[in-house]
C-alpha positions in Angstrom: -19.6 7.9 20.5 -20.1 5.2 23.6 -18.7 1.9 23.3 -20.9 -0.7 25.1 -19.6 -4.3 26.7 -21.0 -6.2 23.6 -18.7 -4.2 20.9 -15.7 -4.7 23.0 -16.2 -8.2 23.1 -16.7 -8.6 19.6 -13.5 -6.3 19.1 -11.8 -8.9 20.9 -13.0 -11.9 19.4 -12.2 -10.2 16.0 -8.6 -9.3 16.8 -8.5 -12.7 18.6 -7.9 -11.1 22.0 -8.7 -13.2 24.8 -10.1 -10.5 27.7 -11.8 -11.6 30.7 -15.4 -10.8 31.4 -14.5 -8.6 34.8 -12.6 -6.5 31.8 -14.9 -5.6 29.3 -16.8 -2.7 31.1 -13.7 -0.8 32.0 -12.3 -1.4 28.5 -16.0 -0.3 27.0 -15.4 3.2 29.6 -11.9 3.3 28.7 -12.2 3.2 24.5 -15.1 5.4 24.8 -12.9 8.4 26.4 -10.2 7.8 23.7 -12.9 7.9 21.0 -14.6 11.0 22.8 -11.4 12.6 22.9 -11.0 11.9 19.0 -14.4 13.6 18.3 -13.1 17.0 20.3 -9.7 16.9 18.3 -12.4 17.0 15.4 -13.9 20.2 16.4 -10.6 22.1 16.4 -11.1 24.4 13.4 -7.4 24.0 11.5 -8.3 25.8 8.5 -5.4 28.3 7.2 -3.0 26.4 9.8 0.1 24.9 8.1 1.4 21.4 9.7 4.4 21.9 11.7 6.0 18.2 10.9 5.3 15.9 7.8 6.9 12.6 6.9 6.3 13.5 3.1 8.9 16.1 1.0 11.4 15.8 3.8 15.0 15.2 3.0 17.4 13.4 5.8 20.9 13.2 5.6 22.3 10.7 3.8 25.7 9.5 4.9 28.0 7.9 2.5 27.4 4.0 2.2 30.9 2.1 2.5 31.8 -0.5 4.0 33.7 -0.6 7.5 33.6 -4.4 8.5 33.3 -8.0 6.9 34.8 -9.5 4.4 35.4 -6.4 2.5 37.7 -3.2 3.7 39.8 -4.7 5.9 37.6 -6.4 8.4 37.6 -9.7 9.7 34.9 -12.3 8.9 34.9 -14.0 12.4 34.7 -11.3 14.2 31.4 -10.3 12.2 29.9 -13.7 13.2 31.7 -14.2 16.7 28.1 -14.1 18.6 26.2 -16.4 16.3 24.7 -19.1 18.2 25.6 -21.4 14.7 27.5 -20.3 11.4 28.9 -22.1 8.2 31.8 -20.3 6.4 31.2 -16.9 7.6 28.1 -17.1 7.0 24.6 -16.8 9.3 22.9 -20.3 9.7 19.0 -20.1 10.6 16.5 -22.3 11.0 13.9 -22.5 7.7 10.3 -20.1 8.1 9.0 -20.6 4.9 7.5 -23.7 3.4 
C-alpha cells in the first residue's frame, strides 16, 4: 500500500500535526515502507505456531503490600514531603486541573 503527499497531509491535519511542506514526500516514502513492511509480516504463514509471550493468563509476583514510610510504620511525615515545591500538614498541595 503507497501513501501519497496528499494522505500524509491530511494525517497531519487530523492528528493536528503541524509538518512542513519540504516533509511530506519523505514522510509519504517513509510510512509507505512501514506499511509495506506490515503487509510482508502478513504473509508469514503462523498457523500451528504457539505465541512465545502474551500479556493475557500471565501471573507476576506479587510482593506483600505494607507499608515502609509515612505516617504509618514508623516513618516520618516530613521526610515523605521534604522535596515538595509547597505542602499543608503533610500533605501534597497542587494547583486545581479540573473545572
Amino acid at each position: 500500500m503507497a501513501i501519497d503527499k496528499e494522505t500524509v497531509r491530511k494525517v497531519a491535519h487530523l492528528a493536528r500535526i503541524a509538518e512542513p511542506e519540504e516533509r511530506l514526500e519523505p514522510l509519504a516514502k517513509e510510512l509507505s515502507g512501514i506499511l509495506g513492511w506490515i503487509e510482508q509480516l502478513n504473509e508469514v504463514d503462523v498457523e500451528g505456531v504457539e505465541a512465545m509471550a502474551s500479556t493475557v493468563d500471565v501471573k507476576l509476583p506479587m510482593r506483600e503490600d505494607a507499608v515502609t514510610e509515612g505516617y504509618t510504620g514508623g516513618g516520618q511525615p516530613e521526610n515523605v514531603v521534604a522535596n515538595a515545591p509547597k505542602t499543608e500538614d503533610h500533605f501534597f498541595v497542587v494547583p486545581k486541573v479540573v473545572e
